[in-house]
N, C-alpha and C positions, 0 to 999 in steps of 0.2 A: 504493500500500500504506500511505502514512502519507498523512495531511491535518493541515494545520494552518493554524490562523484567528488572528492576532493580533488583540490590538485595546488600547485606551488611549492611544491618539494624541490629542492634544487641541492648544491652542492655551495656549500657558503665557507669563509674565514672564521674562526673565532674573534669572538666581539662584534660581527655581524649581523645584519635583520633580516626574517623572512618573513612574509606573510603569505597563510596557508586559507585558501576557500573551500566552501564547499555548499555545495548546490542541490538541493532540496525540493523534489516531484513528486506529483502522488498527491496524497490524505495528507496537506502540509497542514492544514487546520487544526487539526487533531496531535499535533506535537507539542506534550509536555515541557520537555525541554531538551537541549542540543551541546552534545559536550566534544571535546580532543581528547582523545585518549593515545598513548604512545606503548611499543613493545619493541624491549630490547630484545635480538639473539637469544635464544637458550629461553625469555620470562614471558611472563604471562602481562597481558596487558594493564597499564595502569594509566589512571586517569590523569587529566595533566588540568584538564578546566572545564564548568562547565557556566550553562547558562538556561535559565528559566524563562516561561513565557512571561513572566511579568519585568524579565529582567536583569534580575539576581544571578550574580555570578560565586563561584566558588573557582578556588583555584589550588595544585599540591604544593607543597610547600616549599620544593624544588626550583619550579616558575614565577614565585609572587613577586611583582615588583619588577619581574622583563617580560613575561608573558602577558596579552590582553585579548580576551576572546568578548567578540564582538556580533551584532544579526545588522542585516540589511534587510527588512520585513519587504520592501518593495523587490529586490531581485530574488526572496525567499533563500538568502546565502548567509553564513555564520563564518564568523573569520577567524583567524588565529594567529595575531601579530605576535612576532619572538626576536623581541630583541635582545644584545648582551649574551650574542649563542656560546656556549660552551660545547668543549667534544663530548661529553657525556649527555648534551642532548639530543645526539645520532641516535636514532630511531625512526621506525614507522609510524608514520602519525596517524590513527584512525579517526573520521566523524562517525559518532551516532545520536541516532533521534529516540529518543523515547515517547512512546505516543501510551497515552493513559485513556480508554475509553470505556465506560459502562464496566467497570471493577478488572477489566482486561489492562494489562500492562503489556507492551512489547518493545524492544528494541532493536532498531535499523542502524546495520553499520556501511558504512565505505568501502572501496576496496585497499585503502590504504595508499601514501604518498611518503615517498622516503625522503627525509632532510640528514645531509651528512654533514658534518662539521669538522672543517680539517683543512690544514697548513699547507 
């Protein structure tokens, strides 16, 4: 019901900026809220930011203060500005939507976009 394509993964310097989108069809109405999540090699995905429909953002404790994840309600896209990159935030970035309807919970992910950070 929802699809979503990220993309702006690129190969960047340390201390460098990326910004990551990601594009949201389908049942977009019906979306609770929209987060970045990253997985390193070998781990299990972990959350890096998210963001609610009313707003409210959360972010790990890793990113707070270079990372800002942001929505464009008119293009139906959610961002994820990373500034101040470090090598240890080489990872696959994944978007998902969580959609909350009638006591039903589900979540839609990306296919992932890789941002590498390195000299």
């Amino acid at each position: 019901q929802v699809q979503l394509v990220e993309s702006g993964g690129d190969l960047v310097q340390p201390g460098g900026s990326l910004r990551l989108s990601c594009a949201a069809s389908g049942s977009i109405f019906s979306i609770n809220a929209m987060g970045w999540y990253r997985q390193f090699p070998g781990k299990q995905r972990e959350l890096v930011a998210t963001i609610t429909r009313g707003g409210i953002t959360t972010y790990a404790d890793s990113v707070k203060g270079r990372f800002t994840i942001s929505r464009d309600n008119a293009k139906n896209t959610v961002y994820l500005q990373m500034n101040s990159l470090k090598f240890e935030d080489t990872a696959v970035y994944y978007c998902q939507a969580r959609l909350a309807a009638q006591f039903i919970v589900r979540d839609y992910w990306g296919q992932g976009t890789q941002v590498t950070v390195s000299s």
